[in-house]
N, C-alpha and C positions, 0 to 999 in steps of 0.2 A: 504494500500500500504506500509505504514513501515512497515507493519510483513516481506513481500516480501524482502526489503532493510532488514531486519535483517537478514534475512536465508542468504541472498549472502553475507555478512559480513560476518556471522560466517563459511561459508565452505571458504570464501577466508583465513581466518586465519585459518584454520584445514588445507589447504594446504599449509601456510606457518610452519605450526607445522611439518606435513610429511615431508618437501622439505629439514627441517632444518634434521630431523632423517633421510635424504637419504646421506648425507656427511658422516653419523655415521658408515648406511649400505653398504656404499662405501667400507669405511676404513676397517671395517672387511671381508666383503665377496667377493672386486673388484676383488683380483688379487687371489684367493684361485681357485685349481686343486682337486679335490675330486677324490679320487680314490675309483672309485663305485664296484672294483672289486671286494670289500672286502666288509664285514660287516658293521664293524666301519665307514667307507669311504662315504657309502652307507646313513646310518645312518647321520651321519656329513652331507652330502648334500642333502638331505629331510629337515633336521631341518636350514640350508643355505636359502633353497626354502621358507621352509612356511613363516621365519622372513621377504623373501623379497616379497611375496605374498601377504603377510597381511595389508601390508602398500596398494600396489598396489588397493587391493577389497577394501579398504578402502575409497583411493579416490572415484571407480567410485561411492561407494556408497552415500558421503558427493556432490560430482557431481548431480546424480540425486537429491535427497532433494534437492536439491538450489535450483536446476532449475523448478522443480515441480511449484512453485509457482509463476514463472517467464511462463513459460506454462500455468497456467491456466488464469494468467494477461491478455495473448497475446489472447489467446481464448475468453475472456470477453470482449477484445477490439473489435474480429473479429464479435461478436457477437453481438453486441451494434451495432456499425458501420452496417453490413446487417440488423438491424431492423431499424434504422434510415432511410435507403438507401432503404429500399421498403417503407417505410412509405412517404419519397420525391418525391418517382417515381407515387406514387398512386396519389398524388397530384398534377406531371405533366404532368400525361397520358393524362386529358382529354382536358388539353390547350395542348399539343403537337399533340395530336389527329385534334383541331380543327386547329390548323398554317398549318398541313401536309396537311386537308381535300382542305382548301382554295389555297395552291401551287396548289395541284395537280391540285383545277378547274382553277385556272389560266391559268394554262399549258393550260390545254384540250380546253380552250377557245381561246391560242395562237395558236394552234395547227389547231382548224379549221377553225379563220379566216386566220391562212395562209399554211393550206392546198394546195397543186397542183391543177393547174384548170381540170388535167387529170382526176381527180377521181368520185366520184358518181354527179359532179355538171357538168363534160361534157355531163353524160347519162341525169343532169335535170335541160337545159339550164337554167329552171325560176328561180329555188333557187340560180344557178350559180350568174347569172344577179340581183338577190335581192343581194347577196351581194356583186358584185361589185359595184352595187348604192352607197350601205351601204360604202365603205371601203374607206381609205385616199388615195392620190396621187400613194405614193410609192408601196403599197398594189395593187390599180389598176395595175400598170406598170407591178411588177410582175407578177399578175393573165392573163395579157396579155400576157407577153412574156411565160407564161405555155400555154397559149392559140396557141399562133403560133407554139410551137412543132409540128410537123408531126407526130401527134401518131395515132390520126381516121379519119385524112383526114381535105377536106374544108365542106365538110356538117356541122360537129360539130361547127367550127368557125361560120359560118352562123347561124345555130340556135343561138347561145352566143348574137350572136349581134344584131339577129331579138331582142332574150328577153333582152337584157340591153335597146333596144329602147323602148321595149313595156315596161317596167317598169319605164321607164323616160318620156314615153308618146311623142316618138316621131317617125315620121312616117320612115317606112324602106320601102319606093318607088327608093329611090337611095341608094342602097346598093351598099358598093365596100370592097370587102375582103381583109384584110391585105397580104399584103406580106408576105411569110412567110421564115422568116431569116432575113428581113429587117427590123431594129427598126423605130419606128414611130414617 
């Protein structure tokens, strides 16, 4: 890395070398009119150009050198850095992998105990009724009040509640169907 520090030293002092010779090419060339209609004239401002060119190519040439090695720095940074940076990731694929796998079955296990009573457990009361056995207060209340929708009628409610008896083992001789709109 000092070679790098050294190249940008030496072009900052070549352009304090030029900056000082631009006062000098001020002085002779600033306020001069060439008259190019003539030979001489012509001549005169060609040799005007190339003295003030030459500084010009000069810089950009002391510019790239500098920075040359100051680019290849940045690139060995960018390059190190993405090999580190897949090297990390490989190593948190497979824990990130497992965090994601276990959200998701969370979800999907939120998702089907609290599922709508509308859906595949109205067409089969028993699994309905297995887990409304299964589920807490709140959850019950819920799965009820999806129950009393008017979506397939009172047949549906009726089966729900034949099977939540017959899974709690109690007898459905006096059945009485919820109201439906009326909380309980």
């Amino acid at each position: 890395m000092s070679t790098e520090l050294t190249e940008v030293t030496k072009a900052v002092a070549e352009f304090d070398r030029v900056g000082a010779g631009l006062a000098e090419l001020r002085k002779q060339y600033g306020n001069v009119v060439y008259d190019v209609t003539t030979t001489a004239g012509m001549n005169d401002a060609k040799v005007a150009r190339a003295a003030i060119r030459e500084p010009r190519y000069e810089i950009e040439r002391i510019r790239k050198a500098a920075k040359a090695p100051i680019l290849a720095l940045g690139k060995k940074l960018d390059t190190e850095a993405a090999r580190i940076t897949s090297e990390l990731e490989k190593l948190e694929r497979p824990i990130d992998g497992a965090i994601k796998a276990e959200e998701d079955r969370k979800e999907a296990e939120k998702q089907a105990v609290h599922a709508p009573a509308y859906g595949k457990e109205r067409r089969e009361p028993m699994e309905f009724a297995r887990r409304f056995a299964e589920a807490g207060p709140e959850l019950k209340q819920k799965m009820l009040a999806d129950m009393r929708q008017p979506r397939d009628g009172m047949g549906q409610v009726r089966k729900f509640i034949e099977a939540v008896n017959k899974v709690q083992g109690k007898a459905t001789s006096k059945f009485r169907p919820p109201q439906v709109g009326v909380p309980q």
